[in-house]
C-alpha positions in Angstrom: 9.8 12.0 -11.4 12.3 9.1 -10.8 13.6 9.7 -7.4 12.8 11.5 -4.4 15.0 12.5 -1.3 14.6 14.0 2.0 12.7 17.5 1.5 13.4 20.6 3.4 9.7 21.5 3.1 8.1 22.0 6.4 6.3 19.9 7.3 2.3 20.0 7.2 -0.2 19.5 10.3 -1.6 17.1 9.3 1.2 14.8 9.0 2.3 15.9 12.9 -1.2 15.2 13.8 -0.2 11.2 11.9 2.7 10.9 13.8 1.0 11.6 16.6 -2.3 9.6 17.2 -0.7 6.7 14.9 2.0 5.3 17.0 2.5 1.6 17.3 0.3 0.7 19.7 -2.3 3.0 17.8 -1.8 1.0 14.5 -1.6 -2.8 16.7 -5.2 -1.9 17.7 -6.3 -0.7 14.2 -4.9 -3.6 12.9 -6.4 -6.0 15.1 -9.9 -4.2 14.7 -9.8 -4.6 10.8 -9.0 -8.1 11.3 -11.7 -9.0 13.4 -14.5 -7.4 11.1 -13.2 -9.0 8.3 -12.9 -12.7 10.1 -17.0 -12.2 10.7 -17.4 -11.4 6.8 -15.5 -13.9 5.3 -17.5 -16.2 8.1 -20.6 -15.4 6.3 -19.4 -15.7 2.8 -17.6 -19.2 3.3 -20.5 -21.3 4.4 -21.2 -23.7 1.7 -24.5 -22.9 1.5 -23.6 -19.4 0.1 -20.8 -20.0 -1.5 -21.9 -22.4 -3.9 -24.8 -20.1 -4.8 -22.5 -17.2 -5.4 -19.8 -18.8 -7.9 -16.1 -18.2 -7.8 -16.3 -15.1 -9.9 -19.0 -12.8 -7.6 -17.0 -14.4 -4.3 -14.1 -13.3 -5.3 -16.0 -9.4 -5.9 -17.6 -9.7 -2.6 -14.2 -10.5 -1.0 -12.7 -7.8 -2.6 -15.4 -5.1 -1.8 -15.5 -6.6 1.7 -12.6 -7.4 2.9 -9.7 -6.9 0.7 -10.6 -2.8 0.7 -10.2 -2.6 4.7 -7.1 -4.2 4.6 -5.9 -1.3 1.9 -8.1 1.7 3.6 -5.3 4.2 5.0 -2.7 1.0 4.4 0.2 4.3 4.9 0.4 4.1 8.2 1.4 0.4 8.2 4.9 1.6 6.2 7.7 0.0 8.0 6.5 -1.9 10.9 7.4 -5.4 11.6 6.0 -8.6 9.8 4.8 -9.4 13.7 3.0 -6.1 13.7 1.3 -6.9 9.9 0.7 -10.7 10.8 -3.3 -10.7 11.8 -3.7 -8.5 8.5 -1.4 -11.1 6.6 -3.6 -14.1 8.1 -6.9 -12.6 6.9 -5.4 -12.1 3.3 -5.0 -15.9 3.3 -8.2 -16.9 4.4 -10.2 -14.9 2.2 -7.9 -16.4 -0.9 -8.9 -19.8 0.6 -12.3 -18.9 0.1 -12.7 -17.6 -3.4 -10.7 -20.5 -4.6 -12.5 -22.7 -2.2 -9.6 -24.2 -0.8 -8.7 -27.5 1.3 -6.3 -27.0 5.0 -3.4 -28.4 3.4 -3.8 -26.5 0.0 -0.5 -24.1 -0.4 -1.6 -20.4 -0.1 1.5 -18.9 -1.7 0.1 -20.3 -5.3 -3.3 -19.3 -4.8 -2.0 -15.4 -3.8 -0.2 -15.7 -7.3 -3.1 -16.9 -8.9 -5.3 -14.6 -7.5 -2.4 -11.6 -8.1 -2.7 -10.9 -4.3 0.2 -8.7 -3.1 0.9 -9.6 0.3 0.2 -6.9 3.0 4.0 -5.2 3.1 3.6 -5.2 -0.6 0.3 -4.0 -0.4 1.6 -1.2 1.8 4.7 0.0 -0.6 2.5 -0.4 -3.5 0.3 2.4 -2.5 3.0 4.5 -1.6 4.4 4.5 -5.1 1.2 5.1 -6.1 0.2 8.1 -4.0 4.3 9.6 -5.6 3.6 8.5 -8.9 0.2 11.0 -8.8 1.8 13.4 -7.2 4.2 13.2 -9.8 1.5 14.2 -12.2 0.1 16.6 -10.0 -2.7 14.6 -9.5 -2.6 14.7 -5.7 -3.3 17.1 -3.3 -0.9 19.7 -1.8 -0.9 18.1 1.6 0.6 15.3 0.1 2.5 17.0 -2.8 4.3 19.5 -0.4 5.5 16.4 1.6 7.9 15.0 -1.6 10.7 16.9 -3.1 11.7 15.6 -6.7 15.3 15.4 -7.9 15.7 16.8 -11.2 18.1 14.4 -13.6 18.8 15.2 -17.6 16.9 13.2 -19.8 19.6 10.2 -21.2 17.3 11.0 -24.7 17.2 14.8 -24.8 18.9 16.4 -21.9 15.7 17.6 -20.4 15.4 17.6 -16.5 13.5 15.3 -15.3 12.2 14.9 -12.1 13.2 11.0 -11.5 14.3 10.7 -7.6 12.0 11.7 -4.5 13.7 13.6 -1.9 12.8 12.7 2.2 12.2 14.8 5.1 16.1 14.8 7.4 14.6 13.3 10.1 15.3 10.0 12.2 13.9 7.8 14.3 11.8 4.6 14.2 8.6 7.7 14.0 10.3 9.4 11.2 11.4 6.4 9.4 7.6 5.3 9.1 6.5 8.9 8.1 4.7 9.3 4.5 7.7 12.0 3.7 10.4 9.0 4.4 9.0 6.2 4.0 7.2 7.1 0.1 10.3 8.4 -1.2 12.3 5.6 0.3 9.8 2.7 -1.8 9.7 5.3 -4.9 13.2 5.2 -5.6 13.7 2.0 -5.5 11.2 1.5 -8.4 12.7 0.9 -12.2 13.0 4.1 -14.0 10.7 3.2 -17.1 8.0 2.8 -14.6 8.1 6.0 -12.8 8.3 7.8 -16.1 5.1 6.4 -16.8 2.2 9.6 -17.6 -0.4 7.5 -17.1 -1.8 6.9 -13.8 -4.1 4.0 -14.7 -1.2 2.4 -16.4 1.1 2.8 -13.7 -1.6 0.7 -11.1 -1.5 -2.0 -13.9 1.9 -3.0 -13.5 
């Protein structure tokens, strides 16, 4: 499955009932509430007096366990909104790379988030929605999400097989619709290189 494009499917209630609840000002406030309970944990973790008893390697865990997987939980709904909107989220990825590498005010972040392999949150965000394709793809997934993707079939360049390489969207618009799992994943999926989203292993896709 290489690309995807707007599907004629209907679309499933659970996706209206999305669309509904998670509007902006919904996903400001979730936003905001994730940030806040992480600030408190990585409070605790980067007092000295812990941290040197932990180690780099079991912070780093802790972080991730702690922190790092409220910032992913349901990430989806955060496709397309504004760096502005993703900011307090963005901050909090920061901080907690400060504190596994236990680093000084003026250290520079960006090389520690490389170090550390850290996507940043918009990346964060598309990387799961190539992910959630790419096992639907495999029919890994389930239906609610697998009816929301229509795959494009295109012949094989090797063979002359079809091969489902593009992801069709939902013909919708507006700024809702745009953010929508049934745009917004086939809209990141297609833009991913075509060796990658022929990949048959799942595990093996998350490792690139």
């Amino acid at each position: 499955m290489s690309e995807i494009i707007p599907s004629g499917v209907p679309r499933g209630n659970r996706e209206l009932w999305v669309e509904r609840c998670f509007d902006a000002a919904c996903i400001v406030c979730v936003a905001v509430s994730i940030a806040e309970h992480s600030v408190s944990t990585l409070k605790l973790i980067q007092s000295r007096s812990v941290r040197r008893q932990l180690g780099q390697d079991v912070t780093k865990r802790l972080v991730c366990a702690l922190v790092l997987s409220r910032l992913d939980y349901c990430n989806v709904i955060l496709a397309g909104l504004p760096a502005s909107t993703l900011a307090p989220l963005q901050r909090i990825l920061r901080v907690a790379a400060r504190v596994v590498l236990d680093l000084k005010p003026r250290d520079h972040i960006s090389c520690a988030l490389r170090e550390l392999r850290w996507l940043p949150i918009s990346e964060r965000v598309v990387y799961k929605l190539c992910f959630l394709v790419h096992g639907a793809s495999l029919g890994q997934s389930p239906d609610f999400i697998t009816d929301l993707l229509q795959p494009v079939a295109h012949p094989c360049p090797h063979c002359g097989t079809p091969v489902a390489e593009t992801m069709s969207s939902h013909g919708r618009t507006g700024k809702t619709a745009d953010r929508a799992f049934s745009t917004a994943a086939p809209r990141a999926w297609n833009q991913l290189p075509t060796e990658l989203k022929r990949t048959h292993r799942h595990l093996h896709f998350a490792e690139y």
